[in-house]
Biopython code that builds the backbone (N, CA, C, O; Angstrom):
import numpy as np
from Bio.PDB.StructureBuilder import StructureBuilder

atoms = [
    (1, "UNK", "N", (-49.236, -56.126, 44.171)),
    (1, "UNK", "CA", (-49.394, -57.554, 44.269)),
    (1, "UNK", "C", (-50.185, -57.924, 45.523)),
    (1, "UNK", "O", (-51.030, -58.816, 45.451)),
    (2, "UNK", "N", (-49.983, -57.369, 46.510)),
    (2, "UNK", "CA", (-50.433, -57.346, 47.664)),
    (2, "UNK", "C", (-52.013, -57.550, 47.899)),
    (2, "UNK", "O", (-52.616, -58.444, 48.494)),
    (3, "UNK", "N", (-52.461, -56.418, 47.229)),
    (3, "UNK", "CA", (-54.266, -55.819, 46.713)),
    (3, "UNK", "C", (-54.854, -57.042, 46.463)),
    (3, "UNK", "O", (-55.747, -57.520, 47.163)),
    (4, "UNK", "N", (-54.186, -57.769, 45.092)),
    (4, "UNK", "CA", (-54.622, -58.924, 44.177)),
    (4, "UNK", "C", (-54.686, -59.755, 45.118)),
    (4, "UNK", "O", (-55.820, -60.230, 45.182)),
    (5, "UNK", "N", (-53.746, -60.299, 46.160)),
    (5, "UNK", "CA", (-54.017, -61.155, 46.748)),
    (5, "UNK", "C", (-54.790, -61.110, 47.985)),
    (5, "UNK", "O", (-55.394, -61.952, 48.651)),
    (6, "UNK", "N", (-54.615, -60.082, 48.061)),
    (6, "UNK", "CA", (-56.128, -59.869, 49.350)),
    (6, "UNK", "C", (-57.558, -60.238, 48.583)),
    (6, "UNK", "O", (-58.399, -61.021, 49.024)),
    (7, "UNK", "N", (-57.645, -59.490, 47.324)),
    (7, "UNK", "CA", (-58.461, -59.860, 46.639)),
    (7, "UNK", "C", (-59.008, -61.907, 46.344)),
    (7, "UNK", "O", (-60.080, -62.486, 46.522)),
    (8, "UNK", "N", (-57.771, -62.348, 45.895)),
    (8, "UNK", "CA", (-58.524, -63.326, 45.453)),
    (8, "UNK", "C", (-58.237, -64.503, 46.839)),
    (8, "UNK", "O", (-58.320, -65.723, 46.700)),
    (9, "UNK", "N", (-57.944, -63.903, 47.952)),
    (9, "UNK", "CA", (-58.275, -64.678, 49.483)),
    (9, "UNK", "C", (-59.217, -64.224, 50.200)),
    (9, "UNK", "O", (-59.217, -64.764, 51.306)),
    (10, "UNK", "N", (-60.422, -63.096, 49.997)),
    (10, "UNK", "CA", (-61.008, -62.510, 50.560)),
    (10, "UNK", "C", (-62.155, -63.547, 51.317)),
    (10, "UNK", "O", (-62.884, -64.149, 50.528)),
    (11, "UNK", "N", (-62.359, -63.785, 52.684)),
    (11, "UNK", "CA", (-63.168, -64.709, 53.228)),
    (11, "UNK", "C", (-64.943, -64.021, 52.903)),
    (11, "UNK", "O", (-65.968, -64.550, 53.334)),
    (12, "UNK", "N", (-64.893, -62.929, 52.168)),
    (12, "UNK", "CA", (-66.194, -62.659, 51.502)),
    (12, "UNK", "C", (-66.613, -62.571, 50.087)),
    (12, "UNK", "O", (-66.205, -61.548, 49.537)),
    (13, "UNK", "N", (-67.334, -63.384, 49.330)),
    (13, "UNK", "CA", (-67.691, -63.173, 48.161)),
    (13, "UNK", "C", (-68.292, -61.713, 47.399)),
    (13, "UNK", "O", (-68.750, -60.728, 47.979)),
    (14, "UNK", "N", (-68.163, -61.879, 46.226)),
    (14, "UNK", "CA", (-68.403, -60.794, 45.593)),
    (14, "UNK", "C", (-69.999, -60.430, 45.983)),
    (14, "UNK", "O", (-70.104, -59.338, 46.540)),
    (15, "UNK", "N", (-70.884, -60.946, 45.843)),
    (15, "UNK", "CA", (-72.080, -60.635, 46.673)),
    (15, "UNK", "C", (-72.278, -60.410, 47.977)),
    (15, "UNK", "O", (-73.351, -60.660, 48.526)),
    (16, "UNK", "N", (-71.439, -60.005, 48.474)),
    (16, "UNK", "CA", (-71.364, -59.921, 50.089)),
    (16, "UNK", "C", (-71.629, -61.108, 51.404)),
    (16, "UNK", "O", (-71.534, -60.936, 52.619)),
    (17, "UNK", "N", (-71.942, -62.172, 50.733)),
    (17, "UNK", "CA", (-72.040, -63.594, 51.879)),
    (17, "UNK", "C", (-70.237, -64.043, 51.957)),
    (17, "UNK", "O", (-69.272, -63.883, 51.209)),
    (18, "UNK", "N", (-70.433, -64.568, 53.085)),
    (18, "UNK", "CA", (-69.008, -65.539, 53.442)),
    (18, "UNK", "C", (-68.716, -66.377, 52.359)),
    (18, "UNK", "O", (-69.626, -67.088, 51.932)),
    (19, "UNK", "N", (-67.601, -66.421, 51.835)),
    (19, "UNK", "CA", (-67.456, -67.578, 51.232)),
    (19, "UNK", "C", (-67.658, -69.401, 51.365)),
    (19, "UNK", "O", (-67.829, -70.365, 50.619)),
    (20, "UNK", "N", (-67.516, -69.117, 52.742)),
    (20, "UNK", "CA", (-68.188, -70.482, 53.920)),
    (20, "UNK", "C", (-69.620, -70.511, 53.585)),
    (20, "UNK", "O", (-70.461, -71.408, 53.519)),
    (21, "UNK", "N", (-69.626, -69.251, 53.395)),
    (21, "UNK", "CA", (-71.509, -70.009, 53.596)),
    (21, "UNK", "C", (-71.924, -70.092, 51.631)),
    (21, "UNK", "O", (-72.848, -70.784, 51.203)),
    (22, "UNK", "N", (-71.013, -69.243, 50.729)),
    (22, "UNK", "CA", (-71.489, -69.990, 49.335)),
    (22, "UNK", "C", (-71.361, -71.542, 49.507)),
    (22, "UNK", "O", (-72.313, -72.314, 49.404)),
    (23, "UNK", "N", (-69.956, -71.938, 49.805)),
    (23, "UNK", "CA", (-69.078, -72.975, 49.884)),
    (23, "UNK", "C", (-70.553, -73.688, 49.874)),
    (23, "UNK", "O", (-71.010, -74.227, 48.867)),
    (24, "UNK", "N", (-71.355, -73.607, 51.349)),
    (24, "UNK", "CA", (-71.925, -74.713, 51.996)),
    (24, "UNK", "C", (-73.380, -74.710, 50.760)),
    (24, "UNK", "O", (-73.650, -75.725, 50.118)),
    (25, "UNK", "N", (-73.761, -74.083, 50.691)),
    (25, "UNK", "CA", (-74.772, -73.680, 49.809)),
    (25, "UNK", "C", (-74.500, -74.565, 48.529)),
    (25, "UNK", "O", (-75.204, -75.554, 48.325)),
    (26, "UNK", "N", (-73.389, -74.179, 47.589)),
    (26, "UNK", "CA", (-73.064, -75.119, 46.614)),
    (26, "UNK", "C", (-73.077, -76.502, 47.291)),
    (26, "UNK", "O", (-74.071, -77.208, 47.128)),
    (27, "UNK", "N", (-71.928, -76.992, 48.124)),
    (27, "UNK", "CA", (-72.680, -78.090, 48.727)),
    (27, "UNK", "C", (-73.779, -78.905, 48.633)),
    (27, "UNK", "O", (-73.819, -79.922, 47.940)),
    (28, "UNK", "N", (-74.741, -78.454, 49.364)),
    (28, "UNK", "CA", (-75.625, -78.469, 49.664)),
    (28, "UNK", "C", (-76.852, -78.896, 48.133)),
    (28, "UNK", "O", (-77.677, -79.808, 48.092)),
    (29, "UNK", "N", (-76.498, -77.731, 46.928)),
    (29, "UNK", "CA", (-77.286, -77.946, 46.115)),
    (29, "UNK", "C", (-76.655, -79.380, 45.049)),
    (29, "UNK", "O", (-77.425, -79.880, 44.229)),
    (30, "UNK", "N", (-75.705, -79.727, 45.151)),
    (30, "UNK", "CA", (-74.784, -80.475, 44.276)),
    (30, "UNK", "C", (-75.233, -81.931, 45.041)),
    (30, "UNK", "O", (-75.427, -82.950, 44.378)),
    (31, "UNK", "N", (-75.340, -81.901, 46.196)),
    (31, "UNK", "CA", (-75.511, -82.919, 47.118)),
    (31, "UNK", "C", (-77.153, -83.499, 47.156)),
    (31, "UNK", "O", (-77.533, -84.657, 47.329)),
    (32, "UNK", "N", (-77.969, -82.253, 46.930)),
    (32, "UNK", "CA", (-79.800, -82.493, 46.712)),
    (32, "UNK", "C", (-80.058, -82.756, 46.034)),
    (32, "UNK", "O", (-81.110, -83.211, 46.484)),
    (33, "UNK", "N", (-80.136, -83.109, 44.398)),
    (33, "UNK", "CA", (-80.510, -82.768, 43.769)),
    (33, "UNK", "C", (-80.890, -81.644, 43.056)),
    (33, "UNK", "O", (-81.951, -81.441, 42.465)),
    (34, "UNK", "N", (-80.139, -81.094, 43.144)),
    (34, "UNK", "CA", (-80.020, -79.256, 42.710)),
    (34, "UNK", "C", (-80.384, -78.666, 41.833)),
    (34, "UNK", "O", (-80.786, -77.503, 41.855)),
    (35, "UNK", "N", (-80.267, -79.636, 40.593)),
    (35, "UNK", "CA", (-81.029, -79.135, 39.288)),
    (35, "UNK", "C", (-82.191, -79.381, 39.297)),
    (35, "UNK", "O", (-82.779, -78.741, 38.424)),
    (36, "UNK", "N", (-82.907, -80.099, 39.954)),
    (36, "UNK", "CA", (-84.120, -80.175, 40.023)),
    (36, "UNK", "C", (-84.885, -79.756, 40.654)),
    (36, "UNK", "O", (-86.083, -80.021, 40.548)),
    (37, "UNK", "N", (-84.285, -78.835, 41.642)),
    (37, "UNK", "CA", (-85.178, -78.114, 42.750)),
    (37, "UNK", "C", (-85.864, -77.377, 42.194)),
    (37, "UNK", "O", (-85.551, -76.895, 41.105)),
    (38, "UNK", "N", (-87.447, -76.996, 43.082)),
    (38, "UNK", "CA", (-88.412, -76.145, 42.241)),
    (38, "UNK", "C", (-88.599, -75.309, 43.276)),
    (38, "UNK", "O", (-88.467, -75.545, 44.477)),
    (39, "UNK", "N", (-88.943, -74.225, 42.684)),
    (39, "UNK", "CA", (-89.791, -73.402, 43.469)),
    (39, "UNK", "C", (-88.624, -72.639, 44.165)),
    (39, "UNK", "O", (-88.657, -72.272, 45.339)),
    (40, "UNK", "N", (-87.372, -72.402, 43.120)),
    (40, "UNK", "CA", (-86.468, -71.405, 44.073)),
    (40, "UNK", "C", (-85.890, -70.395, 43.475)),
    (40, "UNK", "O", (-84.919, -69.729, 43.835)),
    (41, "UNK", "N", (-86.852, -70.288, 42.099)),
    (41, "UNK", "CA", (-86.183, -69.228, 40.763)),
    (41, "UNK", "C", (-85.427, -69.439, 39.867)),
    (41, "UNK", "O", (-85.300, -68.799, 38.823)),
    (42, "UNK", "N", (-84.676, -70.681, 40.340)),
    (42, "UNK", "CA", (-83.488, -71.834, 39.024)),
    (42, "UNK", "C", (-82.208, -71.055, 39.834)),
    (42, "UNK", "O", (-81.042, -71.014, 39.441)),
    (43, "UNK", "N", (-82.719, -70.494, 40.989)),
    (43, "UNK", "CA", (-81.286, -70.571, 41.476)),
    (43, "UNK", "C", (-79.759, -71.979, 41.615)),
    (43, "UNK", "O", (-79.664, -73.131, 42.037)),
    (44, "UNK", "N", (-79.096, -71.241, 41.153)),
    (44, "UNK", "CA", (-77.753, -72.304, 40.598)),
    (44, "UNK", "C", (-76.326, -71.422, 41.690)),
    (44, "UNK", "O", (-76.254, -70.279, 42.141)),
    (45, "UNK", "N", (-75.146, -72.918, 41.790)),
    (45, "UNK", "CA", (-74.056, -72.521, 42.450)),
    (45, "UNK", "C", (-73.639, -70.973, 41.228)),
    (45, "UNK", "O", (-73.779, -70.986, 40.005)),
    (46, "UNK", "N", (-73.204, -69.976, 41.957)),
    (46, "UNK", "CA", (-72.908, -68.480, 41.219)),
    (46, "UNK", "C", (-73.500, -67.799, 41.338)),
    (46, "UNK", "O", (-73.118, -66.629, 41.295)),
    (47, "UNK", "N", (-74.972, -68.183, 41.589)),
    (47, "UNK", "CA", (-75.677, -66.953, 41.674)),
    (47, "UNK", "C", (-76.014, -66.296, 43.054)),
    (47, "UNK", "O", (-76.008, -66.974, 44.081)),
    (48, "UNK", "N", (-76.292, -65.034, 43.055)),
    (48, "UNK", "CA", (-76.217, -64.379, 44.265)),
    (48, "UNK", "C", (-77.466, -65.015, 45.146)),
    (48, "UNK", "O", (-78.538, -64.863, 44.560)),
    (49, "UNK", "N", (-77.579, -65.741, 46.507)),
    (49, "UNK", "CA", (-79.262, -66.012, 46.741)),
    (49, "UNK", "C", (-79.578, -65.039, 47.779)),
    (49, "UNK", "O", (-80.218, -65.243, 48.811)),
    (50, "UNK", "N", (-79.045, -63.953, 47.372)),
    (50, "UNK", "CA", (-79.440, -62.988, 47.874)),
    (50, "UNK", "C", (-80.338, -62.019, 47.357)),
    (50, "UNK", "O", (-81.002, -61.077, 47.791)),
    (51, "UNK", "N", (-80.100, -62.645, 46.159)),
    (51, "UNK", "CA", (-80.746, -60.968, 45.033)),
    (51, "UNK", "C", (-82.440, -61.889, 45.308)),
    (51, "UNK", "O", (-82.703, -63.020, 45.716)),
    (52, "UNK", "N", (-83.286, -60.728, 44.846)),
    (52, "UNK", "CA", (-84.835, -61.034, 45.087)),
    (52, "UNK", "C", (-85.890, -61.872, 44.518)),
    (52, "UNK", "O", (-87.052, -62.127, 44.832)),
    (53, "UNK", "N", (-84.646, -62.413, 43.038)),
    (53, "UNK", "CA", (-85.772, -63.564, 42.722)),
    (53, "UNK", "C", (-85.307, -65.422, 43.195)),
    (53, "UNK", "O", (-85.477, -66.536, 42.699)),
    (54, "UNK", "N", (-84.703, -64.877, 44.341)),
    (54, "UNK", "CA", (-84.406, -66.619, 44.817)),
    (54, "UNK", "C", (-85.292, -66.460, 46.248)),
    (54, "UNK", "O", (-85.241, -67.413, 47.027)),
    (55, "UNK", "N", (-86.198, -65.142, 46.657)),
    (55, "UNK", "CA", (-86.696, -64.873, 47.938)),
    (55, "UNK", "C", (-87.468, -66.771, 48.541)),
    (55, "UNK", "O", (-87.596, -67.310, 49.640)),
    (56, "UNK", "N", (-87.760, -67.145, 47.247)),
    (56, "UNK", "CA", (-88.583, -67.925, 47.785)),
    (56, "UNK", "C", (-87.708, -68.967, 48.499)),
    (56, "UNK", "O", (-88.338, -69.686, 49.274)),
    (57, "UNK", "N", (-86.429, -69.195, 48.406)),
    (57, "UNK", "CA", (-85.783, -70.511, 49.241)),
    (57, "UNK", "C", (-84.876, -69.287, 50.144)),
    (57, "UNK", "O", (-85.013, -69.363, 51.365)),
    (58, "UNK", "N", (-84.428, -68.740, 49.884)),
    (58, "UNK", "CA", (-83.334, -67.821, 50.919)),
    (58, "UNK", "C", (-83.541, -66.926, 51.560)),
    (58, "UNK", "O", (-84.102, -66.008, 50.962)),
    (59, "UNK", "N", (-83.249, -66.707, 52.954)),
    (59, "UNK", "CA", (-83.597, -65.576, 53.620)),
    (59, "UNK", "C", (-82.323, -64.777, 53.675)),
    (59, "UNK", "O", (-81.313, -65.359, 54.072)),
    (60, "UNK", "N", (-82.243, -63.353, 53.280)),
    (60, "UNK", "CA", (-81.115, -62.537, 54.131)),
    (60, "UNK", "C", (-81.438, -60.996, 54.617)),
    (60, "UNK", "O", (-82.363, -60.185, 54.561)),
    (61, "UNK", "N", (-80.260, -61.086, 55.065)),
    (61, "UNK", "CA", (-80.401, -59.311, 56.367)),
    (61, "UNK", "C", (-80.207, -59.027, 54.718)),
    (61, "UNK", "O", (-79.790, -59.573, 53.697)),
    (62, "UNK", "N", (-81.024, -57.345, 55.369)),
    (62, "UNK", "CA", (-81.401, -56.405, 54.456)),
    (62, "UNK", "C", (-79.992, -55.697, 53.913)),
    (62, "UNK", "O", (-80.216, -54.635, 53.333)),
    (63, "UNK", "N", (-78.966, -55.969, 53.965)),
    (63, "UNK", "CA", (-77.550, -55.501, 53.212)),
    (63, "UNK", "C", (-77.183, -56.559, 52.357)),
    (63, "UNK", "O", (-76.454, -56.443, 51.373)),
    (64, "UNK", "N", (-77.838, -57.840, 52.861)),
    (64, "UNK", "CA", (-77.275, -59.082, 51.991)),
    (64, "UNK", "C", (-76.104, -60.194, 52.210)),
    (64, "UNK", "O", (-75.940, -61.207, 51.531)),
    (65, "UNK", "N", (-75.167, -59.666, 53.557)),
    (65, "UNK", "CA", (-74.107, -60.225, 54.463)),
    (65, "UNK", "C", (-74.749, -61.283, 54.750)),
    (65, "UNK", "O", (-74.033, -62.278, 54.867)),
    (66, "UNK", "N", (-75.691, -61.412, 54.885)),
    (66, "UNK", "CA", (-76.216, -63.066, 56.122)),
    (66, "UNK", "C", (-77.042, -63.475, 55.546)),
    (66, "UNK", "O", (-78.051, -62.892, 55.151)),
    (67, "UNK", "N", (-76.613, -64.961, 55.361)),
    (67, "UNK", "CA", (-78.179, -65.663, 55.469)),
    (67, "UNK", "C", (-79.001, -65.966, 56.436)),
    (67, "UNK", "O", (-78.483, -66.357, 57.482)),
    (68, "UNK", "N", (-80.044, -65.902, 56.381)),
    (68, "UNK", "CA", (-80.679, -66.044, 57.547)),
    (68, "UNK", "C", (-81.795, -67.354, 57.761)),
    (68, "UNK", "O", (-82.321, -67.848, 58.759)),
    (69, "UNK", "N", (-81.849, -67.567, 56.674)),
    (69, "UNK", "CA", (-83.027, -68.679, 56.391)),
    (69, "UNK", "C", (-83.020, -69.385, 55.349)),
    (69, "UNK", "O", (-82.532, -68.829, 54.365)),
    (70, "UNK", "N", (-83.692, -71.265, 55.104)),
    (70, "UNK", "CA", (-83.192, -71.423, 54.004)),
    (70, "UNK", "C", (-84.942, -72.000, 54.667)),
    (70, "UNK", "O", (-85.345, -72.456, 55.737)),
    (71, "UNK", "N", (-85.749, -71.557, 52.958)),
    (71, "UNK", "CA", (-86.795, -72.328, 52.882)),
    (71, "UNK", "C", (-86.818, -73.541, 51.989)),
    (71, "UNK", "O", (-87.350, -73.028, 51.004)),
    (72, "UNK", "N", (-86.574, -74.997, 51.602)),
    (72, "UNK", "CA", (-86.591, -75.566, 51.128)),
    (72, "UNK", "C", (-87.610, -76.640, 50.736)),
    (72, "UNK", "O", (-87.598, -77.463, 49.821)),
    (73, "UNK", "N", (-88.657, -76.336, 51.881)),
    (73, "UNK", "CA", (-89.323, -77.711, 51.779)),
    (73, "UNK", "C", (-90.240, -77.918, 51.064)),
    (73, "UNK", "O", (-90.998, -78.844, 51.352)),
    (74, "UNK", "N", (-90.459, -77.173, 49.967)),
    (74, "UNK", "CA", (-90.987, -78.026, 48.804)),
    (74, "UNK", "C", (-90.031, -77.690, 47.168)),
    (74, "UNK", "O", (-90.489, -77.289, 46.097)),
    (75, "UNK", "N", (-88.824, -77.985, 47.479)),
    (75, "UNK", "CA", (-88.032, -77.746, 46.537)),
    (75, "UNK", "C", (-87.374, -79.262, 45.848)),
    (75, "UNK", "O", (-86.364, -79.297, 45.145)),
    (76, "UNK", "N", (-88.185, -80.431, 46.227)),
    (76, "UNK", "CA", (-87.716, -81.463, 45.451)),
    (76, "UNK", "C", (-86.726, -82.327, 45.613)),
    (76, "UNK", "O", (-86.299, -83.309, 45.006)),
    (77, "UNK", "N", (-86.323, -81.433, 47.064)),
    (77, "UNK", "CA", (-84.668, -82.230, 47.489)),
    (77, "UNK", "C", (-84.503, -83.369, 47.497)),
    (77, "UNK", "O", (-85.340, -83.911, 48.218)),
    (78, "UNK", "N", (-83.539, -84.334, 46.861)),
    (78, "UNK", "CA", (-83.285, -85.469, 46.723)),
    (78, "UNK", "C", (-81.649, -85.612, 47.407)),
    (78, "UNK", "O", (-80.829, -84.695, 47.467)),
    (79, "UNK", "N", (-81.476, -86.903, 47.843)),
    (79, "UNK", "CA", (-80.032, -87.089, 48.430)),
    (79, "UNK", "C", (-79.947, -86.967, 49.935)),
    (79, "UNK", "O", (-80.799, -87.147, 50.805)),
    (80, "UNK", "N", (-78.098, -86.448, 50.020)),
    (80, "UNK", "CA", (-78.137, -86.303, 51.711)),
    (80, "UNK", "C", (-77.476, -84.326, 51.742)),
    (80, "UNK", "O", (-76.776, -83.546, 51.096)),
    (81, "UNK", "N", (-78.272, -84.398, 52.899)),
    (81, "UNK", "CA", (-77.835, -82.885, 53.496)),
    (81, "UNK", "C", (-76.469, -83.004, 54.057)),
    (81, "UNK", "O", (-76.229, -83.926, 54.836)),
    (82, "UNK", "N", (-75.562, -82.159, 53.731)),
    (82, "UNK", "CA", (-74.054, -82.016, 53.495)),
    (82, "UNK", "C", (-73.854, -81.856, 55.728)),
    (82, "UNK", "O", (-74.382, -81.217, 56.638)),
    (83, "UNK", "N", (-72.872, -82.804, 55.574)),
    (83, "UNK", "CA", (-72.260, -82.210, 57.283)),
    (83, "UNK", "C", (-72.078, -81.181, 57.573)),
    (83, "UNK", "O", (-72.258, -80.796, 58.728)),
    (84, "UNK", "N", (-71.518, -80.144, 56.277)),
    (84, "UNK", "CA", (-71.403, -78.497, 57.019)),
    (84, "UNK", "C", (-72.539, -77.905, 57.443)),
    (84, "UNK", "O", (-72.617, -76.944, 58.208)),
    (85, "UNK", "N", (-73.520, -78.571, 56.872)),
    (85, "UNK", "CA", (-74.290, -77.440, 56.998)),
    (85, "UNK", "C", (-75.157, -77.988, 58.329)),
    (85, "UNK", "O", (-76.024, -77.277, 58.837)),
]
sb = StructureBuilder()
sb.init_structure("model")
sb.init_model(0)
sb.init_chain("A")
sb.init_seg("    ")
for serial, (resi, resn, name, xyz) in enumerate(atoms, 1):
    if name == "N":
        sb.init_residue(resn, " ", resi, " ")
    sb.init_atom(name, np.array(xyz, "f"), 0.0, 1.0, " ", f" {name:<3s}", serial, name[0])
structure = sb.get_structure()
């Protein structure tokens, strides 16, 4: 029982980012206009923006732990940018 619940409290997602930093990310896209962003692969809240076809809005270290960069500025953003972030 123990395992499971380490498991489903783990402060890291299954793709290896913080869960803080999906958290802010979903945020973030829910808050922009998110479905309409271009130019970022149709990256959506779930998907890893780590893997190589979202390179064009996300930066991360070469293991995939960190983000490092968010390129957005010609992605259509509409709305307000979230306080966490």
């Amino acid at each position: 029982m123990l395992v499971v619940w380490t498991l489903l409290w783990s402060p890291f997602s299954a793709d290896g980012l913080p869960n803080s930093t999906i958290s802010v990310l979903n945020e973030l896209w829910h808050s922009t206009g998110g479905p309409n962003w271009v130019d970022c692969g149709g990256w959506t809240p779930g998907d890893d923006p780590c893997d190589s076809q979202y390179f064009n809005c996300f930066g991360c270290n070469a293991d995939g732990t960190t983000l490092t960069g968010l390129n957005l500025g010609e992605s259509n953003l509409t709305g307000t940018i979230p306080d966490a972030l």
